[in-house]
C-alpha angles and dihedrals in degrees: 000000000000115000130232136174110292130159123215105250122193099275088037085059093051096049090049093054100043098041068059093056101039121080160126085314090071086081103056095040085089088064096044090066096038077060115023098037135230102292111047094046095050091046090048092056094047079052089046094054106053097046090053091055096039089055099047099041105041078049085056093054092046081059100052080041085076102098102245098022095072090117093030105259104142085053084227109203119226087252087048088065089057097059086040096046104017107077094170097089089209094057093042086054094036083053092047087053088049089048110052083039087059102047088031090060097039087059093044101049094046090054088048094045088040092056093042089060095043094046081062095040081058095045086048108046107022099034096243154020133197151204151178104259126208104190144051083350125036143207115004120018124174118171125197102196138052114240131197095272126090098249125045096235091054117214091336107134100237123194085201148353141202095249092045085058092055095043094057090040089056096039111041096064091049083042100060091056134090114254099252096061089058091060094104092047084053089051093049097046085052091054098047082044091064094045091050085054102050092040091056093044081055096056105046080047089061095041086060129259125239121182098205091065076073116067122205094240113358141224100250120038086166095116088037103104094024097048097045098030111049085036079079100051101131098111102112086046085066097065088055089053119103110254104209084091121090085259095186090057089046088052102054096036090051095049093039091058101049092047091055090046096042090048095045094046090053093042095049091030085053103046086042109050141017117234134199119204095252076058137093137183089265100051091046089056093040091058093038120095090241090072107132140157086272104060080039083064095050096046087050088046102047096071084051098043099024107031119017095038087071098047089075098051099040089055087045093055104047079053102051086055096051091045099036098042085041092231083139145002123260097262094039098046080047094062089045091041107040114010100040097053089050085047088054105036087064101079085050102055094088126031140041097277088081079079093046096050094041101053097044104046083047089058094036100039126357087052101056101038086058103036111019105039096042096063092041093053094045078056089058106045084060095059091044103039095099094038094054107041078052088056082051091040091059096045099053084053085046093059099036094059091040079062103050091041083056094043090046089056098044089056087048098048082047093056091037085063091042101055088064093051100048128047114234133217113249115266108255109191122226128256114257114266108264119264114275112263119269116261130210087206118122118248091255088059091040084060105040077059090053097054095046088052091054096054089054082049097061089044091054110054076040087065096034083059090044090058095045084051124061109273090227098053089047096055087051087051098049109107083218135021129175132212116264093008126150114245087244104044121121128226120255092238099054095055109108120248092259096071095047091049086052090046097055088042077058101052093041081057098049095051092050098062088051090119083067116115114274091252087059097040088050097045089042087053091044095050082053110057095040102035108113139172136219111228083249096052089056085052099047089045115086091178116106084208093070100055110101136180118250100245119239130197114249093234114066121199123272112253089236103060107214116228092266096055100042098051085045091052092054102032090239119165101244116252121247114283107212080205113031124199089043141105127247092255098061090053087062103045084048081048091044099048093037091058095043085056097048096050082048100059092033096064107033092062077049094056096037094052086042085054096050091049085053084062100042096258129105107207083195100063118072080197092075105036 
C-alpha cells in the first residue's frame, strides 16, 4: 500500500469505529445468549452502549475543553490530556502505564487471534499450513488437520507460522501509514463485514431456527460483562479521529450499529446451533448441512474484515500518542508502536495462554483506559475550564506585549540611526498653558471642584493603566462588573459626594417643570438619558447642569459566571457539548453515574474470577473448562 494524502470522511469514520468493535468476539455471542438468556444479555448491551458513547463522547468534550483546541485544532492525543488535567505526577505516570498496556495488549492479542484464523483458513482451503517450531518439536513443522485447539499446531510453541507471516505482510504496509490514508481499507472491511453478517443470518436461517434452544434468563451469567463490555472498547481510537466530521453522530451510528449486528448474530447464531465451550458461529456452519460457497466466502472474509483491519489503527494510533504528546521521537514511538507488539505476539499464537493474556490485560487495562479515565479527566476539564482558558488568556498578553516592546525598540534603534544621518532644528520650548480663567465661585464651591477633578484625575490614570494591560484580562480582574456596562464606567459607589448632591439638585429641577408641555418633558428626558460625556468635556464644562451619572443597569452580575457568559466575555468558539441542549450539570451527573456502573461491572468480573482462581478453576480460559 503506498500511502497518499486522505482525509477520514463520515462513513470512513464508521467503518473505522466499528472495524474497532467487531471482533473476534462476533463468533462466541451466540453462545452468551444459549447460557446467559434473552434478557440479561439484552439488558447488558443497552448498558453497554451507553456507557461506550458516554465515554467517547464526554472524552471528546474534555478535548474541545483545552483553550485553543475547541475546534480541534492542536490535534490534542488522548495521553496529551494526562500531562494537561492530571497535576499528581504518580497518577499521571501510574494513567500513561495503563494506557500503552491497554493499547499494547489490544494489538497483541488481535495479531495473535488474526494468525490463528489464517493458520485454519490455510489448513481449510489449501490442506495445510506450516511453521518453524521451538518446543517440544523443533525446525520445520507443517500440519494437514484442524484440532480442537485454537490453533492447528496445538500447544506446540511455535517461532513462526504460516498465518503469522500473512498477517504481518498485510498489516505492516497499512500500519506505517497515518489514519486517514487507511480510510478506504476501512471502507472496504465494513463492507465485507456486512456481507459476512448477513451471510451467516441466512444460514442459520436455513439450518433452521428454534427458540427454545434460548432461556429467558439463563443458568450461568459468568461471560456476561466480559463478552459484551470489552467487545466496545474503541474509546482511545476516537482522540486520533479527525474531527471535521460531525463526531457525535459517528459515535452513536457506529455503536448503534455494532450493537444490532452483535445482537442479531447471537439471536439467529443461538436458536440455530448448539454450541459447546471448545465451539464458535463458524465451526458450527462449517459442520451444518447448509454449508455452501457462500458461507466458504464469509469464513475467508471475517479475519480480513473482523480481525486484521484493527491491527493498523491500533498501532496508529499508539503512534500518533507517543509522537503528539512528545513522550518519544518517530523512529523511536515506531519501534514501541509497531516492532515490540510483533516481538511479543509470537510466543501466543499457539497455546492456551492466548485466553489467559487477553482476559486479564482487558480487566486490568483495556477496561479501565475506555470506561474508567475518560470520565475522571472530563472531571477534570470542568474544574479546570476557566483556569485554563485564563492561562491562555495571559499568554497570549504575554506575547502580545513581548511583540510591541520589540517593535518599540526597533523603532527606537531606527530613530537612533537615524539621528546621526540627518541635522536637526534646534528645539524651541512652548510657551506655558495660560492661566486658568478667573472664577467668581466661592472657595466651598472651588473645593468641592477640586475634589470632583480629582476624582477624574484618578480615573483617569485608572483608565490610562486598563488600556497599557490586555482588556480581557482586565475585565477578569475587575472586583465588579455589571452586565451591559461600558470598559471605562465607574461604579456608582466610588463617585465623590459631590456628584450624588448635583444630581439630586437635577432631578429636583426636573420634577419641578413638570407642568411643561409633553414635547419639552420628552426632549428634556431624552437629553437625559443620552446625553454623555467624554472625560475632557467634564473638564472643559464649568456648569454643574451638565454632570451626569454613568447609568447601570439594576441587576450585577453574579460573582460565579455561568458557560454562556464567560465565552461570550472573551469571544471564545465554544467547546464541543457530548449532550447538547443540556446544562453542565447534567454532563456530570451523566460522568458521575457512568463511572459508578463501570467500577461495578469491572470488578465484579475481577472478584468473581478471583474467586474462581480461589477454587482451581479460571472462568476466563475456555482451556480449563
Amino acid at each position: 500500500m503506498i500511502c497518499g494524502q486522505s482525509k477520514i470522511t463520515f462513513i470512513g469514520a464508521i467503518s473505522l469505529l466499528v472495524s474497532e468493535m467487531i471482533g473476534p468476539g462476533l463468533v462466541t455471542i451466540p453462545i452468551l445468549f444459549e447460557s446467559a438468556g434473552l434478557i440479561t444479555p439484552l439488558i447488558m448491551f443497552g448498558v453497554a452502549l451507553m456507557l461506550a458513547c458516554s465515554s467517547a463522547l464526554l472524552l471528546v468534550e474534555a478535548l474541545s475543553s483545552i483553550p485553543g483546541n475547541e475546534k480541534f485544532e492542536k490535534k490534542i492525543e488522548y495521553i496529551s490530556l494526562f500531562s494537561i488535567l492530571i497535576d499528581n505526577r504518580i497518577i499521571r505516570m501510574i494513567s500513561y502505564f495503563i494506557l500503552f498496556l491497554s493499547i499494547e495488549s489490544m494489538i497483541i492479542a488481535t495479531i495473535a487471534l488474526t494468525s490463528q484464523a489464517f493458520d485454519a483458513i490455510l489448513v481449510r482451503f489449501f490442506g495445510s499450513t506450516c511453521g518453524i517450531g521451538l518446543y517440544p518439536d523443533k525446525g520445520w513443522i507443517c500440519v494437514q488437520n484442524l484440532n480442537d485447539f485454537i490453533s492447528p499446531f496445538g500447544n506446540r510453541l511455535m517461532f513462526v507460522t504460516g498465518g503469522f507471516m500473512i498477517t504481518f505482510v498485510l498489516v505492516i504496509p497499512m500500519a506505517i501509514c497515518n489514519l486517514g490514508e487507511n480510510v478506504k481499507i476501512q471502507i472496504l472491511s465494513f463492507i465485507s463485514l456486512i456481507f459476512v453478517i448477513i451471510t451467516w443470518i441466512i444460514a442459520c436461517i436455513m439450518n433452521g431456527l428454534n427458540p427454545d434452544r434460548i432461556p429467558v434468563i439463563g443458568n450461568d451469567q459468568s461471560l456476561l460483562v466480559g463478552t459484551v463490555l470489552f467487545n466496545y472498547a474503541f474509546i482511545i481510537t476516537v482522540p486520533s479521529m479527525n474531527q471535521d466530521v460531525s463526531i457525535r453522530k459517528v459515535v452513536w451510528m457506529s455503536v448503534g450499529i455494532t450493537s444490532l449486528a452483535y445482537i442479531l448474530i447471537g439471536l439467529f447464531g443461538a436458536m440455530a446451533f448448539h454450541y459447546d465451550l471448545a465451539s464458535n458461529l463458524i465451526s458450527e456452519i462449517r459442520k451444518s448441512k447448509i454449508h455452501n460457497v457462500f458461507t466458504d466466502i464469509a469464513t475467508l472474509l471475517f479475519p480480513f474484515c473482523g480481525l486484521l483491519a484493527s491491527i493498523p489503527v491500533d498501532t496508529i494510533v499508539f503512534r500518533y500518542n507517543l509522537i503528539r504528546s512528545e513522550v518519544c521521537n518517530y523512529p523511536m514511538a515506531t519501534f514501541i508502536s509497531l516492532v515490540i507488539p510483533w516481538c511479543i505476539a509470537l510466543p501466543f499464537q499457539t497455546g492456551f495462554w492466548l485466553n489467559t493474556f487477553t482476559n486479564w490485560t482487558s480487566l486490568l487495562f483495556i477496561s479501565t483506559a475506555n470506561f474508567l479515565i475518560p470520565f475522571c479527566l472530563f472531571h477534570q476539564s470542568q474544574k479546570k475550564a476557566k483556569i485554563l482558558q485564563t492561562l491562555e488568556l495571559a499568554k497570549e498578553a504575554a506575547s502580545s506585549m513581548n511583540e510591541s516592546n520589540e517593535e518599540n525598540k526597533n523603532i527606537d534603534d531606527k530613530k537612533n540611526k537615524e539621528k546621526d544621518y540627518f541635522a536637526r532644528e534646534p528645539i524651541i520650548s512652548l510657551p506655558p498653558p495660560p492661566p486658568p480663567l478667573s472664577s467668581n465661585n466661592s472657595p466651598e464651591e472651588e473645593k468641592e471642584k477640586s475634589a470632583f477633578q480629582k476624582h477624574l484625575e484618578r480615573h483617569l490614570q485608572k483608565l490610562e493603566k486598563q488600556k497599557l494591560e490586555n482588556p480581557q484580562l482586565e475585565k477578569l480582574k475587575r472586583a465588579k462588573v455589571y452586565r451591559n456596562m461600558s470598559a471605562d464606567a465607574v461604579p456608582i459607589d466610588e463617585l465623590p459626594d459631590i456628584i450624588l448632591k448635583k444630581n439630586v439638585k437635577k432631578n429636583d429641577s426636573l420634577s419641578s417643570n413638570n407642568n411643561n408641555d409633553d414635547d419639552v418633558n420628552n426632549n428634556n428626558i431624552i437629553n437625559n438619558n443620552n446625553n454623555v460625556f467624554s472625560p475632557g468635556e467634564l473638564y472643559e464644562s464649568n456648569e454643574a447642569d451638565k454632570t451626569y451619572i454613568p447609568s447601570h443597569p439594576s441587576t450585577p452580575r453574579s460573582v460565579s459566571t455561568d458557560d454562556e457568559e464567560f465565552y461570550s466575555l472573551f469571544n471564545y468558539v465554544k467547546p464541543f457539548k457530548a449532550f447538547p441542549g443540556t446544562s453542565k450539570k447534567f454532563s456530570m451527573i451523566v460522568s458521575y453515574s457512568a463511572a459508578s456502573v463501570s467500577i461495578i461491572l469491572i470488578s465484579s468480573v475481577i472478584i468473581y474470577d478471583f474467586i474462581g482462581l480461589a477454587h482451581g478453576k479460571n472462568f476466563f480460559d475456555s482451556g480449563s473448562n
